[in-house]
C-alpha positions as CSV (number, residue, x, y, z in Angstrom):
1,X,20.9,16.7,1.5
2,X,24.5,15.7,1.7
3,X,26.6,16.6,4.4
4,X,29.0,18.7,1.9
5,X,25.7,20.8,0.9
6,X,25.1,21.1,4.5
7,X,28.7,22.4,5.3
8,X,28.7,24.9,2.6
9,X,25.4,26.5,3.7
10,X,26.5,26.3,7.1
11,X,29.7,28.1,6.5
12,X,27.4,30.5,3.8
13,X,25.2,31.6,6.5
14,X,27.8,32.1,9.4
15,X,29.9,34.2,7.0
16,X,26.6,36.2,6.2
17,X,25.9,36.2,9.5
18,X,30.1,37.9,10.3
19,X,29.1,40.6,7.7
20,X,25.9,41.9,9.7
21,X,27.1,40.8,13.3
22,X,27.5,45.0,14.5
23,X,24.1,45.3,13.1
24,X,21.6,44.5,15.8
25,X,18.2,45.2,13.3
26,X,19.2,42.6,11.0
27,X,20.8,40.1,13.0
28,X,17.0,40.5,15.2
29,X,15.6,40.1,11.3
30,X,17.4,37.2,10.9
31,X,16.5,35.3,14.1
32,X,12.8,36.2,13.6
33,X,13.0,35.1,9.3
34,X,14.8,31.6,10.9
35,X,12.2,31.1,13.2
36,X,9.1,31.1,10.7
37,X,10.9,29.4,8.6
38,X,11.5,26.7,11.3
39,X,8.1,27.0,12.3
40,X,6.4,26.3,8.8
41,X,9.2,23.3,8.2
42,X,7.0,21.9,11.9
43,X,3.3,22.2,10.7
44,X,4.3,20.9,6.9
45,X,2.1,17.5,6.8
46,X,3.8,16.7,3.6
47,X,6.8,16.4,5.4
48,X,7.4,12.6,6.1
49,X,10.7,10.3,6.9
50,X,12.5,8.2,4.8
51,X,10.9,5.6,6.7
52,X,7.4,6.9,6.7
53,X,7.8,7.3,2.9
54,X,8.6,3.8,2.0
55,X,5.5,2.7,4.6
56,X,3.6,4.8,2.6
57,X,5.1,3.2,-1.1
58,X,4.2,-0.1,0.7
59,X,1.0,0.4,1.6
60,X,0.0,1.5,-2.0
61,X,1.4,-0.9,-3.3
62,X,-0.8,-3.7,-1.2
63,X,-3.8,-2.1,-2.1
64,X,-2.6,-2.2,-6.0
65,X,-2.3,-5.5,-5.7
66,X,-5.8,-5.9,-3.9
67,X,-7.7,-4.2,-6.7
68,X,-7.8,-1.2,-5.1
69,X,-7.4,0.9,-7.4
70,X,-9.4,3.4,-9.7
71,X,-8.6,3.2,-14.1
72,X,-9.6,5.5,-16.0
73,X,-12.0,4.5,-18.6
74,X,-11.8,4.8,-22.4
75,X,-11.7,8.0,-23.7
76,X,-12.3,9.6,-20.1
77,X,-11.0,13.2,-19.7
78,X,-8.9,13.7,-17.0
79,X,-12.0,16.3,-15.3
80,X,-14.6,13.3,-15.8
81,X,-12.0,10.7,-14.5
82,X,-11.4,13.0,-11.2
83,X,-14.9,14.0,-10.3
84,X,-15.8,10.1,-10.9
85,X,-12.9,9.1,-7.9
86,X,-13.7,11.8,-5.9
């Protein structure tokens, strides 16, 4: 995400946050929404870094080249192909 996007949902929340600051309920709402969602962004395994990813794009790509690999054959359905791999 670019830093501009960043700033703008920054500034979005606080001022969301100005509207409801005398409102103790939703500003505990708030806090307890931001922490599940922090908490699901922690235990999400498809979550990877930039760096990860590419080790990832390298690694497939060395096994590609190794023959590792699985082609579907001719006039294989997609079902048959997936139950054959799997």
């Amino acid at each position: 995400m670019s830093t501009t996007a960043t700033n703008t949902y920054c500034a979005d929340i606080l001022r969301s946050l100005g509207a409801i600051s005398d409102n103790e309920s939703a500003l505990a709402r708030v806090a307890k929404y931001v922490r599940r969602v922090v908490k699901e962004q922690e235990n999400d395994p498809s979550l990877m870094t930039e760096e990860e990813y590419f080790a990832m794009l390298d690694r497939s790509e060395e096994e590609a080249l190794q023959g590792k690999v699985h082609k579907m054959l001719p006039d294989e359905s997609l079902d048959d192909f997936l139950k054959r791999v799997s």
